[in-house]
N, C-alpha and C positions, 0 to 999 in steps of 0.2 A: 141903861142902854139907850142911845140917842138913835133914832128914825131916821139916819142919814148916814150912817155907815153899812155900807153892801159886803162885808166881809160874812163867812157863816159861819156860824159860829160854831167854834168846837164841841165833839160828842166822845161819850166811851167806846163806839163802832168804827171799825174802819173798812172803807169802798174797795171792791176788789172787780178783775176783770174775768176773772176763770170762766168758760161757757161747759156748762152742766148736761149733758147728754140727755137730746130725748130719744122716745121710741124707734123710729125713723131710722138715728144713728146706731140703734144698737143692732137692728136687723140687718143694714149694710154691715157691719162688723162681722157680725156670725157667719151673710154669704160671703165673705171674702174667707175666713176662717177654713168653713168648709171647700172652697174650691183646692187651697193650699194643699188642704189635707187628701184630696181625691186626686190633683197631680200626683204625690206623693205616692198612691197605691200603684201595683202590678195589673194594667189592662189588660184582661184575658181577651176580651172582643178585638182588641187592633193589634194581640199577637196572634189570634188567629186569621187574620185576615194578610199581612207580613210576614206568616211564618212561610208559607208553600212558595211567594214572593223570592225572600232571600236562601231558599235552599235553591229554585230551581237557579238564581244568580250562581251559588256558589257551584252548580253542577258546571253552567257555561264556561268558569272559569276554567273548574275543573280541563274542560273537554278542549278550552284555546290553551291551556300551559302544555296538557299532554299532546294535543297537537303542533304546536313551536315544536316540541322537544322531537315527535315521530318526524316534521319534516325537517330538522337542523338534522335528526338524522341520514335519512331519507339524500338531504342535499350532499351528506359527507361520505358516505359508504354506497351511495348506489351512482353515483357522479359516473358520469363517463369517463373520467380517467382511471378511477378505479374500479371499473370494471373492469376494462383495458387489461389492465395490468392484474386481478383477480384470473380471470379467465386465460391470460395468457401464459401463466405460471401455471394452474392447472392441467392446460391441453398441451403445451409444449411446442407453440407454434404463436407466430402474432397474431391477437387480433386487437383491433381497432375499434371502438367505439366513435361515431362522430357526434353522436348528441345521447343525454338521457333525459328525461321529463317524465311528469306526472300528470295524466289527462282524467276528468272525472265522467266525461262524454265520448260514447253514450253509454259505458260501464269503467266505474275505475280500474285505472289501468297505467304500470309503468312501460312507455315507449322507447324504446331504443332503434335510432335509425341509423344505415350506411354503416352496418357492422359488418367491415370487413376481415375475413379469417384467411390464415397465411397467403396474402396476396395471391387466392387462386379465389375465394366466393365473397361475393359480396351479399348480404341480405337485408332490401330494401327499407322495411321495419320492423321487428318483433315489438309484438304487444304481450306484456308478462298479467293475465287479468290478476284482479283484486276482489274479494268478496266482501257483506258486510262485515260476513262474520270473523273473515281476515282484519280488516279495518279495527273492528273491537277489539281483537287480542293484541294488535298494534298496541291501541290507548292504555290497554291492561299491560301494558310495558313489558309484553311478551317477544317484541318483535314484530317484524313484517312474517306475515303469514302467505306464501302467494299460491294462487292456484291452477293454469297452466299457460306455457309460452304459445302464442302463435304469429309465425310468420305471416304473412301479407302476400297477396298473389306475388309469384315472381317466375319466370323461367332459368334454368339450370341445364347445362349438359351432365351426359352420365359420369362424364368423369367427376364432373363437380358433386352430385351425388355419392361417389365413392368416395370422396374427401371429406364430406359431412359421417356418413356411415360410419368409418374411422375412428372418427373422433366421440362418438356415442359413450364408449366406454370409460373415456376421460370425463367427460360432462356429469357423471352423479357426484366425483369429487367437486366438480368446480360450482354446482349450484346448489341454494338454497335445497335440505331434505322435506319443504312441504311441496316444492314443486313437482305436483303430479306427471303431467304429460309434455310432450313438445309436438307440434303440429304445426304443418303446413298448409295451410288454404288455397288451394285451385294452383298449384302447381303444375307447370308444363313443361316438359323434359322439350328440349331442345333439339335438333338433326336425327331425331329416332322417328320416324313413321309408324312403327309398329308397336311404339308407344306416346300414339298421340292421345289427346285429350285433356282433361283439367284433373289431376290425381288430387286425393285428399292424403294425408302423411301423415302417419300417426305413433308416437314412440310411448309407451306409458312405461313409466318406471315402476318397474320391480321390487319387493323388497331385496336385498343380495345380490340383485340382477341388475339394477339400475337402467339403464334404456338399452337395454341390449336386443328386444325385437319391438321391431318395426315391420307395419304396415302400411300397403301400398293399394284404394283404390280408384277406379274409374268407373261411370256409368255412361250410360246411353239411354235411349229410349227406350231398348228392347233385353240388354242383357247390360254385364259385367265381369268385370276382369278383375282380379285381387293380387297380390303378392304377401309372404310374409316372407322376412328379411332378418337373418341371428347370423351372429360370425362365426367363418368358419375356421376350420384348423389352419389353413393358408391364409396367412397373412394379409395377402394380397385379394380373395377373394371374400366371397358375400355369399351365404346358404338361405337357399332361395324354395317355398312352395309357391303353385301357382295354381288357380283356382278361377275357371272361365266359365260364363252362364250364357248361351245366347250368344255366341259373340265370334265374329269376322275375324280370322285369324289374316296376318300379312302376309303368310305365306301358305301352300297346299291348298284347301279345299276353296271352293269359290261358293260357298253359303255357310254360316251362319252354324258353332257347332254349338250343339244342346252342352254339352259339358266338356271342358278342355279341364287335365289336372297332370300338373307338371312340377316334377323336384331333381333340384340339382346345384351348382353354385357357378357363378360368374364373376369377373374379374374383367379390368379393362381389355384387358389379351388374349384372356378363353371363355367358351363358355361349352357347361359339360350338364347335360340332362340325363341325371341316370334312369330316370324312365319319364315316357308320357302316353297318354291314354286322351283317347279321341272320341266321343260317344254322340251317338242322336239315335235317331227312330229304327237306321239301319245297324247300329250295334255297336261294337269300340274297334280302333286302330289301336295296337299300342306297339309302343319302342323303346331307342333309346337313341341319342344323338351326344356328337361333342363338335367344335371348332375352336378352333386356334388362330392367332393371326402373325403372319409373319411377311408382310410387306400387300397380300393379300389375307381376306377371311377364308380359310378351309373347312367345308363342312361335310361330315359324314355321319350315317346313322344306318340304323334299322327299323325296319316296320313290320308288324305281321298282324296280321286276323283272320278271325277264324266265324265261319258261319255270318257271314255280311249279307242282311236282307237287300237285293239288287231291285225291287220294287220300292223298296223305301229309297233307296239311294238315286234310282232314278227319278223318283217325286221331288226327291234335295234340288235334284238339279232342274227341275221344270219350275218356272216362274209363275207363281198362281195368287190369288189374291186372299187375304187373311182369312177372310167371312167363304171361302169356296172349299166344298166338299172335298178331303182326298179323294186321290184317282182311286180307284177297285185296283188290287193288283192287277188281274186278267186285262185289264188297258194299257197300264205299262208296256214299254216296247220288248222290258227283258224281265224275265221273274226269273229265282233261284239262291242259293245259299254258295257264297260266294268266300274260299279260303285261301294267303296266299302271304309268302313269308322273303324282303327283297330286303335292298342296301340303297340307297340315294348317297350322293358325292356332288358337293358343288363348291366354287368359288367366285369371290370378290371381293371390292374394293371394301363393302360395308357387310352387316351380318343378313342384312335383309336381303342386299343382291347376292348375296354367295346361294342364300334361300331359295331364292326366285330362280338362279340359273340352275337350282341341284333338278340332276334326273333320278328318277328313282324306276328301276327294274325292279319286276319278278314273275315268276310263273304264278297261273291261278288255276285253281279246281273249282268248277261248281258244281255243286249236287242239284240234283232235279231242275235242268238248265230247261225254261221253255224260250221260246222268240215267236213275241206276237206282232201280226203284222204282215205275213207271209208263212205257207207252207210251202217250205221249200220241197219236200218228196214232192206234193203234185207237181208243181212248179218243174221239176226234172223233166216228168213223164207227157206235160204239156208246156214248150217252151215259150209258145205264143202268152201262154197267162201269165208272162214277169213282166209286160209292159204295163206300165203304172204299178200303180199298189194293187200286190196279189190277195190281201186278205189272207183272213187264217191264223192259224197260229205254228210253231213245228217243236214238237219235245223232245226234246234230244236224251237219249241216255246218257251218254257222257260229253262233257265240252271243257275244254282247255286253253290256253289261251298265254302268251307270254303280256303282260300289260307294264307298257313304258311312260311315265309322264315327268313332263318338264316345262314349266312358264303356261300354265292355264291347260296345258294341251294334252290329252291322253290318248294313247295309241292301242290297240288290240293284236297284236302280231301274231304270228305263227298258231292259229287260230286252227284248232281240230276239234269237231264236232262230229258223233256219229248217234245216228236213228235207225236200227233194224241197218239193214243191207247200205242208207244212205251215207256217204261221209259229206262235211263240209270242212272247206280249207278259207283263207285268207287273212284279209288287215281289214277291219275298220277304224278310222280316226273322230275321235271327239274334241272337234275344235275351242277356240277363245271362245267365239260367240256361240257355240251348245249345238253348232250344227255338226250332221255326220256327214264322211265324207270313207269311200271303200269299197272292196271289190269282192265277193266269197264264190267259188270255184264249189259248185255241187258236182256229185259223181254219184251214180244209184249203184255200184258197184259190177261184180260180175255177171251177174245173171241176167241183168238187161243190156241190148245191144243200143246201146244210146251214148250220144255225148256225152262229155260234160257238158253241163252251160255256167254262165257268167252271169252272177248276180247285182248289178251296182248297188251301192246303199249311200243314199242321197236321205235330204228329211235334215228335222233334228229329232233329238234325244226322245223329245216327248209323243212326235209325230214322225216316224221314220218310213221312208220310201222306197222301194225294191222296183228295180226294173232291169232292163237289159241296158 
């Protein structure tokens, strides 16, 4: 071997590049190992935290397909032209729908406005409410569930009224069986006076019965007026109670009766009250009445009562303020029990003027008649004591009296009064405004040689005047 050759010289080993794993390497191996293997497993911790996650996801879903579907419904079977057309095939007459919608403010609720039925009513909008619990049986793909209609202020004439009535019977076919009631809110009868005010309308369906009664009422401050309304055997008519508290009738009495209750039925062209009763402090009127109408209103009736307190009746009529003591009977201008059995007859144009124009006659009896205010026997026997007020009071044993009243005004005609040997004759009138106004003719009979004299009767009702 020469010292100047750089080759190396061959061996039995041969050089290799493999790198041999240390420590280091093999603990990076095992954590990758294990992370592979713990992907790999079921995370109970991040399904429990995902799970409540995608259920409530899956309810919402739930709750937008089943709502699509309630209102794809919703838009195809409750549409205003199908209603239109539902309800006009059931009642048997047009009606119109001009718009339907769905409003969630300020209670869900389907609207339907300018529904008009056989081109005689219009009603401005029915709201048909919705509950929640309606709502949910929707989503439960039971259907709309609804719970009751109500109209919107609106005014109506009666006859429009009789055309709704009508059609009551047809309506449990043509609408939904969860629809409870139909109501009117603050309804105002139109050209009737004697039925002004804001009524509330109330039809609640029946089971077999479907809206066949309906009620009618009104308040005030102080009383109320009621109706209830089921049809009658005429077709054409409406069977009617009526039920008054506190309350100003349009026609007869000029205050206020504690209890008015009236049945009978009515129709555009009659109207027949097979009885009515008339009550307050002084006792009941009752009768019976009918009218017809044939170019004008015809009205006739009867009236009787029996035992009528004339101190109360005279307090009716004296103007007194809420917080004030009643009068003592003995103050009254007339005390006595008062019976007496007439007819009234009137006409006109409308029911309330035929009301107003009726007169009503009859004879009256009073038991234990006194009139305070005057003694008439001394009065006879001293003619000078009837200028002004004579004081006193005079009891009569029997008094009698024919009593005519017509338009506010009641008259006392043919007026016989007798006390021991004294009789009294005459008319006193009880005017609009409550004042008297009349003349009574005393006679002490035969055993004194004395005039008659002439009593005038000036005053009002509450405070009445005697002179010459």
């Amino acid at each position: 071997m020469s010292y100047g050759n750089s080759d190396v010289p061959a061996t039995a080993f041969a050089t290799t590049t493999v790198n041999v794993p240390d420590r280091l390497d093999l603990r990076d191996m095992a954590d990758r190992q294990f992370e592979e293997e713990t992907r790999r497993r079921f995370d109970l911790t991040a399904f429990r935290v995902w799970a409540p996650r995608l259920f409530l996801i899956a309810i919402l879903a739930a709750l937008v397909f089943f709502g699509l579907e309630g209102f794809d419904t919703w838009r195809t079977s409750l549409s205003a032209e199908q209603l239109s057309q539902r309800l006009s095939t059931s009642l048997g007459v047009p009606v119109q729908v001009g718009a339907s919608q769905f409003a969630i403010r300020p209670a869900p609720r389907l609207v339907l406005t300018n529904v008009s039925i056989d081109q005689k009513v219009v009603l401005p909008e029915i709201s048909i409410n919705i509950g929640t619990r309606h709502i949910a049986q929707a989503f439960q793909g039971r259907g709309w569930n609804w719970g009751e209609a109500v109209v919107a202020p609106t005014k109506l004439t009666l006859e429009q009224c009789f055309v709704l009535f009508k059609l009551l019977a047809k309506l449990d076919g043509a609408l939904p069986k969860s629809l409870s009631a139909l109501r009117f809110d603050r309804l105002e009868i139109a050209e009737q006076p004697w039925l002004t005010g804001q009524w509330q309308v109330d039809a609640l369906r029946e089971p077999g019965n479907g809206f066949a009664r309906v009620s009618a009422e009104t308040r005030n401050a102080d009383g109320s007026l009621r109706f209830l309304m089921t049809p009658s055997a005429d077709a054409q008519a409406v069977s009617f109670q009526m039920q008054a508290r506190n309350w100003m009738l349009p026609f007869g009495a000029s205050f206020p009766m504690e209890e008015a209750i009236a049945t009978g039925q009515i129709s555009p062209t009659q109207l027949e009250l097979t009885e009515f009763s008339l009550g307050g402090s002084f006792g009941a009127v009752k009768g019976k009445a009918s009218a017809s109408w044939d170019n004008l209103w015809s009205l006739d009736g009867t009236v009787e009562a029996e035992g009528l307190d004339l101190s109360a009746l005279v307090r009716e009529l004296t103007p007194h303020a809420a917080s004030q003591e009643p009068t003592p009977d003995s103050d009254t201008s007339m005390q006595g029990s008062a019976s007496f059995s007439g007819k009234f007859e009137g006409k006109g144009p409308t029911l309330v003027e035929a009301a107003n124009s009726a007169v009503f006659a009859a004879p009256v009896q009073v038991r234990w008649p006194v009139l305070n205010g005057i003694n008439l026997g001394y009065a006879a026997t001293r003619p000078g004591s009837t200028s002004g007020t004579g004081g006193g009071s005079t009891r009569f044993s029997s008094l009698s009296a024919v009593v005519v009243a017509s338009a506010g005004t009641v008259s006392l005609r043919d007026i016989r009064g007798h006390a021991g040997a004294m009789t009294a004759s005459g008319q006193v009138n009880l005017n609009a405004d409550r004042s008297l106004s009349g003349l009574l003719h005393v006679e002490l009979g035969a055993t004194r040689v004395l005039a008659p004299i002439r009593v005038a009767v000036r005053g009002t009702v509450s405070k009445p005047q005697f002179g010459r």
